[in-house]
C-alpha positions as CSV (number, residue, x, y, z in Angstrom):
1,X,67.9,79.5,45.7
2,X,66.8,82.9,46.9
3,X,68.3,86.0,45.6
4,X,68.7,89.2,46.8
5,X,68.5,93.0,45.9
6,X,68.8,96.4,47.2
7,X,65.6,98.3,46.9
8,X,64.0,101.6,47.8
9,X,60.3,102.0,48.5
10,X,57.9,106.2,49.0
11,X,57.7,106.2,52.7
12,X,54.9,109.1,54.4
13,X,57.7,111.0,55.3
14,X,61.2,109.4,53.5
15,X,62.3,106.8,51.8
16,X,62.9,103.4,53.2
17,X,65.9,101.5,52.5
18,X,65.9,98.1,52.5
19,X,67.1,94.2,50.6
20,X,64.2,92.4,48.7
21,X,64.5,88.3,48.7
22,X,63.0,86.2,46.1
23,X,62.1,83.4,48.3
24,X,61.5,79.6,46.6
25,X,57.8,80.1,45.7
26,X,58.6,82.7,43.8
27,X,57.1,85.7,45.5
28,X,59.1,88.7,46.9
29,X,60.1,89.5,50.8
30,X,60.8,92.9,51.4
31,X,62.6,94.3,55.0
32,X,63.5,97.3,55.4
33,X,66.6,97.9,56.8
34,X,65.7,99.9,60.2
35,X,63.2,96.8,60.8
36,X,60.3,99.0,60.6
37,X,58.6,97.5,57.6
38,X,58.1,94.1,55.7
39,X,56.1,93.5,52.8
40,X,56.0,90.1,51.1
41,X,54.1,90.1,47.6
42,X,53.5,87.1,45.2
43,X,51.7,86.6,41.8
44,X,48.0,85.7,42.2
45,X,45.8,82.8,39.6
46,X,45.6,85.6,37.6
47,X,49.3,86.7,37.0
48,X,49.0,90.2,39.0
49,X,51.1,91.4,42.0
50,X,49.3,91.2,45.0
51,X,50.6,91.9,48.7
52,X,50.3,88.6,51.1
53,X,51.7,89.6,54.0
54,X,53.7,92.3,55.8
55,X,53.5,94.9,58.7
56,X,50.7,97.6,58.8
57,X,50.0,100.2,57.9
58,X,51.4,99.7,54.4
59,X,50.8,102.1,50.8
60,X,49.3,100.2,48.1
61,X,51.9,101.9,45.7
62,X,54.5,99.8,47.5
63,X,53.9,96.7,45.6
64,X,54.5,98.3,41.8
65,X,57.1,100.4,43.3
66,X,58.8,97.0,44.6
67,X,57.7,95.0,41.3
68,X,59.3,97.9,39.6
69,X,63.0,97.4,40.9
70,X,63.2,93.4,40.6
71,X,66.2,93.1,38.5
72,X,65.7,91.4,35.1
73,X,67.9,88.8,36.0
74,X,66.1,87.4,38.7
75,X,63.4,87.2,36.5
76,X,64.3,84.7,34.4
C-alpha cells in the first residue's frame, strides 16, 4: 500500500513543494507539486540512499533532505 507525505526539498532559487510516495518496493517517489521535478530514491545492496530516477538537473542534497522528512511511521 503506498503512503504519502508532504515534503519540502532546497531548490537554486526557492523551495519546492511537493507529496513523497512510498511506492511497493520500498523506495520513495518525489513530484513536486508545479510538475517541475521528480526524484525517486531507493536503498542500494548496501543499505544507503541512492537516487534511481528523476528529472535533471537534480542537487545531490536532495536525497538526505528527502530521506530526512520520511515520517517514522512509514518506516516501520
Amino acid at each position: 500500500m503506498e503512503q504519502q507525505f508532504d515534503a519540502v526539498l532546497t531548490g537554486s532559487d526557492s523551495e519546492v513543494n511537493g507529496i513523497a510516495t512510498r511506492l511497493n518496493s520500498g523506495a520513495y517517489e518525489f513530484n513536486s507539486l508545479d510538475g517541475s521535478l521528480q526524484l525517486i530514491i531507493a536503498k542500494n545492496a548496501e543499505g544507503k540512499w541512492e537516487r534511481v530516477a528523476g528529472t535533471e538537473p537534480y542537487f545531490g542534497g536532495w536525497i538526505e533532505e528527502l530521506v530526512a522528512q520520511i515520517p517514522v511511521t512509514v518506516n516501520s
